[in-house]
Structure formats: C-alpha cells, structure tokens
C-alpha positions, 0 to 999 in steps of 0.5 A, spaced: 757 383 106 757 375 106 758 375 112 751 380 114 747 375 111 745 380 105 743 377 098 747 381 093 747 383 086 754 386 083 754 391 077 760 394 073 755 398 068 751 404 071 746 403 066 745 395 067 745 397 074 739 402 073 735 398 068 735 392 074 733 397 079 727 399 075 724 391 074 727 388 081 728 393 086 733 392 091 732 394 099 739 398 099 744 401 094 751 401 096 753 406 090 760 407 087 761 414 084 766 411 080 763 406 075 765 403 067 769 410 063 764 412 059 757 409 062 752 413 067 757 415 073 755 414 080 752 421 081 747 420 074 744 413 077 743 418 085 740 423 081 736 418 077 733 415 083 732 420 087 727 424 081 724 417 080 717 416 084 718 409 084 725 408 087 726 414 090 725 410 097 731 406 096 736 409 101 743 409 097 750 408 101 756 411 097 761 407 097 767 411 094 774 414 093 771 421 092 771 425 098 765 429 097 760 426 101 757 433 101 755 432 094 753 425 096 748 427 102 746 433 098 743 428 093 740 424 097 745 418 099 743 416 106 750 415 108 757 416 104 764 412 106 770 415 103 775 408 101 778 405 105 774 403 110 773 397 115 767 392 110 764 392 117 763 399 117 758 399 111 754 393 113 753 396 119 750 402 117 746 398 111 744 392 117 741 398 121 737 402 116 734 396 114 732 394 120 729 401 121 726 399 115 723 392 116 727 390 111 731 383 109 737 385 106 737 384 098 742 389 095 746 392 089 753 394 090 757 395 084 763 390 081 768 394 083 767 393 090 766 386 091 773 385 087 776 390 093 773 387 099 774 380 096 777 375 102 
C-alpha cells in the first residue's frame, strides 16, 4: 500500500477501529472478516457501517481468507479479495474507487494484513 501513495491507519481491535472511523473518517476501508478473538468481528464493523447514516459512504474492500464474497457484497463491501493475493490487486481496485470518488487516498486497514504483506 506504500507504494500507492495511500496514508494508512492499521488496527487489530475491531471496536478500536470502528470508534476511529466515527471521529476520523477514512476514504477506504480494507476490512478483514477475521479480527482479535472476542472483539467485533469484520462482519459487525460492515453492517455497522452500513446502517451508519454517517459512514455508510465509506466504500469497504474485504480482505480476507473467508471465501464468502456473496455475504461481503450482499452487505455492502465494494469489492472482496479472498488472500492470497497479489497487493497490487488491491491497491488497484482502491486507487480506481478513489479516484472515481475524487478522493486522496486516507485508509484504515486492519494490522493483520499489514503484517501479512510486510516487505
């Protein structure tokens, strides 16, 4: 994601995540379904956002070893990438979404992958 020129926030926590999203809103969400044991899992924070008048805009890329993109996209994601996967998939399909947008390119994206795609 570096590499895209996107400014990224990483977050293990679920609910940390969805308490930054209320005060700071990124342009992009790259969401894993898998998140810390016991937290808000993926699918929460995505019916979360998308009942949320406020940041129901935000478009949400899933990132995840959960073969369920029909859940994913059913729920609102704008896109579903089952790991593994090349990174320049995903920054592909964020950069063409932002740029459709008109936006910069600020986005939350979950520790796990960051430490996955280290490199």
């Amino acid at each position: 994601m570096k590499d895209s020129s996107f400014r990224v926030s990483y977050f293990q926590s679920g609910r940390k995540a969805f308490q930054k999203l209320k005060t700071s809103p990124p342009d992009a969400i790259v969401l894993d379904i898998l998140l810390e044991e016991g937290e808000m899992d993926g699918w929460a924070i995505l019916r979360e956002l998308k009942g949320s008048a406020d940041l129901n805009e935000i478009p949400v890329f899933v990132s995840t070893a959960l073969d369920e993109r029909g859940k994913g996209i059913s729920l609102g994601a704008k896109g579903y990438l089952v790991k593994p996967y090349k990174p320049s998939q995903l920054s592909k399909v964020i950069m063409h979404t932002l740029l459709s947008n008109g936006k910069q390119g600020q986005i939350l994206i979950p520790q796990a992958f960051h430490e996955e795609n280290k490199g």
